[in-house]
C-alpha atoms as a printed R data frame, in Angstrom:
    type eleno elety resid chain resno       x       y       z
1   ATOM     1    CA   UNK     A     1 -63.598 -55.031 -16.355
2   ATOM     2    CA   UNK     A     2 -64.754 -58.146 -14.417
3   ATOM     3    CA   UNK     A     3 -61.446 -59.957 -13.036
4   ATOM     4    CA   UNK     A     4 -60.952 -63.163 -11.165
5   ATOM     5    CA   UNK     A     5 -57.105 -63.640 -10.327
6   ATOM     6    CA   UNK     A     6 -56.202 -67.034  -8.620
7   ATOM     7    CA   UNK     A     7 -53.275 -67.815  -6.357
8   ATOM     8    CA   UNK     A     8 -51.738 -69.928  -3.647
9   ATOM     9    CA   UNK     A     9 -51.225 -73.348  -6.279
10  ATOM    10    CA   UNK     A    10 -47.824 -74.622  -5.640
11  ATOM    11    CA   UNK     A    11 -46.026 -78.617  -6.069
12  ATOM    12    CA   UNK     A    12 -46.805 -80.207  -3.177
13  ATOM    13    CA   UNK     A    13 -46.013 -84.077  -1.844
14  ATOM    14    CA   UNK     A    14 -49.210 -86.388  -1.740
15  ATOM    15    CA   UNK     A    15 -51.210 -86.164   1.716
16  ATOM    16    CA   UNK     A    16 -50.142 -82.572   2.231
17  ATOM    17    CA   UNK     A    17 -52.885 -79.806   2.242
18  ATOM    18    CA   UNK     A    18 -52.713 -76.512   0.276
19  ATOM    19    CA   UNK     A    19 -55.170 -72.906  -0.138
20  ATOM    20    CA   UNK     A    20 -56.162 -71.603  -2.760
21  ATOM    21    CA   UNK     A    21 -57.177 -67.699  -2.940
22  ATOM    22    CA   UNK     A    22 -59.392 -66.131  -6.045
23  ATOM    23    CA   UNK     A    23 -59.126 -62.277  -5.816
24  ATOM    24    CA   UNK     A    24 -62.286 -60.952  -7.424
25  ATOM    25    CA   UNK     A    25 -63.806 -57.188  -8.938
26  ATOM    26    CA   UNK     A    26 -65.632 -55.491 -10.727
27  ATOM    27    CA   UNK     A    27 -68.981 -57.499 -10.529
28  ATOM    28    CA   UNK     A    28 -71.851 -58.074  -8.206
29  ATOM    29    CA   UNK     A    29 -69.694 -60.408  -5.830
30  ATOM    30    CA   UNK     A    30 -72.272 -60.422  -3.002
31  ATOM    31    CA   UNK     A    31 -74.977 -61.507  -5.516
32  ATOM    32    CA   UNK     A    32 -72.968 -64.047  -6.890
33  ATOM    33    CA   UNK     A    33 -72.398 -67.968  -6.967
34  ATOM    34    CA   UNK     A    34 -68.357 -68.554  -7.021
35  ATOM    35    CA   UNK     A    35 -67.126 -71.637  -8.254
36  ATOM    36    CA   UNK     A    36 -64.249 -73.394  -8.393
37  ATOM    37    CA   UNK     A    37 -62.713 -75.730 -11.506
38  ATOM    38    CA   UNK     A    38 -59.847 -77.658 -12.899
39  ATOM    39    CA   UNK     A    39 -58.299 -78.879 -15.910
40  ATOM    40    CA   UNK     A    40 -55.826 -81.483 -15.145
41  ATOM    41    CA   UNK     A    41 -53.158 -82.213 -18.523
42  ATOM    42    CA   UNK     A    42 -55.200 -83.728 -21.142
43  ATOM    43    CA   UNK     A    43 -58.472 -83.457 -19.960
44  ATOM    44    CA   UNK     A    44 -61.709 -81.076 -20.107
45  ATOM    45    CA   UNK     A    45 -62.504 -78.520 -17.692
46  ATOM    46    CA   UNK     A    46 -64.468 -79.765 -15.193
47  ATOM    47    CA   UNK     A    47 -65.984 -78.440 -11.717
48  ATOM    48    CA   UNK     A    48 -64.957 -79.107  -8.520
49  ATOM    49    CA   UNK     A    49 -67.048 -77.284  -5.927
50  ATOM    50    CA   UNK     A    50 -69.400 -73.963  -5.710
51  ATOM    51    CA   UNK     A    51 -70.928 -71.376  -3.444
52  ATOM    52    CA   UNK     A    52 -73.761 -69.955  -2.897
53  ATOM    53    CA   UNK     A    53 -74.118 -66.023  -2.482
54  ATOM    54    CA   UNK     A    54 -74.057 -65.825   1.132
55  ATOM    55    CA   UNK     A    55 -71.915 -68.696   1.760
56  ATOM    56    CA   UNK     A    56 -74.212 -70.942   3.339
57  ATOM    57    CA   UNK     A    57 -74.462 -73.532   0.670
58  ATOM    58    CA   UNK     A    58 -72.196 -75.514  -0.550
59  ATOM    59    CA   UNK     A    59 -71.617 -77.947  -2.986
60  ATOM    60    CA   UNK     A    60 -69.039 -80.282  -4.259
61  ATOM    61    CA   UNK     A    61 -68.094 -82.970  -7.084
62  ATOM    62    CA   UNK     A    62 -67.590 -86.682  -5.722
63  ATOM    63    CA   UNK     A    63 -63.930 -86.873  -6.014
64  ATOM    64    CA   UNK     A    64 -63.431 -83.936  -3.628
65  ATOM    65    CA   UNK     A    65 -65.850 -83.947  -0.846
66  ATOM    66    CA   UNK     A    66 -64.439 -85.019   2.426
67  ATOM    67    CA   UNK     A    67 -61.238 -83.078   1.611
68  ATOM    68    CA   UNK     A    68 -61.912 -79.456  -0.089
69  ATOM    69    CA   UNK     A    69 -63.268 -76.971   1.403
70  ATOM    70    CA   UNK     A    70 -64.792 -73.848  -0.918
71  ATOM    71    CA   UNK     A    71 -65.575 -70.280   1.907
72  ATOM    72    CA   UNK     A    72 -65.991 -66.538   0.984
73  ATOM    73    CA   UNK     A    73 -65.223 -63.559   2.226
74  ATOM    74    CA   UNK     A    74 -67.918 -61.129   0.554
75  ATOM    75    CA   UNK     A    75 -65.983 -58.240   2.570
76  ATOM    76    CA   UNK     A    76 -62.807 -59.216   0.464
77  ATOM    77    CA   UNK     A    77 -64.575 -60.177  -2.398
78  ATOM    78    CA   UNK     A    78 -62.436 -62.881  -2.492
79  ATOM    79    CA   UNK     A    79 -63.112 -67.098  -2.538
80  ATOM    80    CA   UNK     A    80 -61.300 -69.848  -1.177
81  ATOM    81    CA   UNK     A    81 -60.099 -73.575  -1.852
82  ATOM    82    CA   UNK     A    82 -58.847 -75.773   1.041
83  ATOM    83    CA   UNK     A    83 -57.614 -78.886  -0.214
84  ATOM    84    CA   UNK     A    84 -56.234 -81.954   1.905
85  ATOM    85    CA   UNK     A    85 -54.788 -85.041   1.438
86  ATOM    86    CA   UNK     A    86 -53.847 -84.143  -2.041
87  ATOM    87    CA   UNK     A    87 -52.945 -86.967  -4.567
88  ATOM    88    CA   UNK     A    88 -51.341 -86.862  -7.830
89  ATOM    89    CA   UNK     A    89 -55.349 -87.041  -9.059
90  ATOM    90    CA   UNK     A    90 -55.618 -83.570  -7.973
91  ATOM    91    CA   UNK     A    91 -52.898 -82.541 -10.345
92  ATOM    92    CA   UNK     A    92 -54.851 -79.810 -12.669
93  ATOM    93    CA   UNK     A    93 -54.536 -75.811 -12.811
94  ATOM    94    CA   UNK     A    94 -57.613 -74.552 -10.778
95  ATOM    95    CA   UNK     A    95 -59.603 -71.806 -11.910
96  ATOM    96    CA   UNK     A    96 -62.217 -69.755 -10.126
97  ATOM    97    CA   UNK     A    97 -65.415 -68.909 -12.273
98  ATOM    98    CA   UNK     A    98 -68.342 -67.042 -11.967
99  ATOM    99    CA   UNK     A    99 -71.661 -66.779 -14.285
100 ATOM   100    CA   UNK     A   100 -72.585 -63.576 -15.273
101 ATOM   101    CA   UNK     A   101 -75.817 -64.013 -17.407
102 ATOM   102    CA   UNK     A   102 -75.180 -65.720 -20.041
103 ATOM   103    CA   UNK     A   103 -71.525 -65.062 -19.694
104 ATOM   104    CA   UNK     A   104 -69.003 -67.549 -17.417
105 ATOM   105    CA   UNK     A   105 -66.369 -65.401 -16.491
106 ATOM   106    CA   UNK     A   106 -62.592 -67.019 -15.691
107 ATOM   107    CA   UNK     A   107 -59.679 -66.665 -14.019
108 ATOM   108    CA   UNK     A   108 -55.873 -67.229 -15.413
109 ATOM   109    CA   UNK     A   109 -55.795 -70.153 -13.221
110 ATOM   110    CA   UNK     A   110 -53.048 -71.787 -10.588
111 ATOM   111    CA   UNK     A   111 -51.659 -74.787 -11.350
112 ATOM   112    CA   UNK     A   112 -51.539 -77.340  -8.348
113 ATOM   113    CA   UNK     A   113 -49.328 -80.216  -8.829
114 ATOM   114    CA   UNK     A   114 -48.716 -83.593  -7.470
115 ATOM   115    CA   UNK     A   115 -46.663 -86.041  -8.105
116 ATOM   116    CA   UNK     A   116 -47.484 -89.665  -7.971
């Protein structure tokens, strides 16, 4: 059974920095892209940065490069967040995700907040 189980989100003040972890099993992690997502209250799903297998390439969305930072551990089979100078914009429960096939697999999610 394929499971992706986030943790580390918390409440945190604006400016501070926070980690989040993504325990993964039971798939090809090596082989795999990871990526990371949010859904902040009232809004879609959307992505906010991804791996490649090995770890060498990243990428992120707009509103989060310069402060997140996605890494891997393919011995832990386990993927990381690094987020600074959070703002109440960041507010969202973050999900790690992974595409198997035609299949996206997801986490239960963290939630992260912010408050303005």
């Amino acid at each position: 059974q394929v499971r992706l189980v986030e943790f580390g989100g918390a409440l945190v003040q604006p400016g501070d920095s926070l980690r989040l972890s993504c325990a993964a099993s039971a798939f090809p992690f090596n082989t795999s892209v990871l990526r990371w997502s949010r859904q902040a209250p009232g809004n879609q799903r959307e992505l906010v940065a991804s791996i490649s297998e090995d770890g060498t390439l990243t990428h992120y969305v707009n509103f989060v490069k310069g402060r997140f930072t996605i890494s891997r551990d393919n011995v832990k089979n386990m993927v990381f967040l690094q987020m600074n100078s959070l703002s109440s914009e960041d507010t969202a429960v973050y999900y790690c995700n992974v595409r198997l096939g035609a299949t996206v697999r997801w986490g239960q999610g963290t939630p992260v907040t912010v408050p303005a």
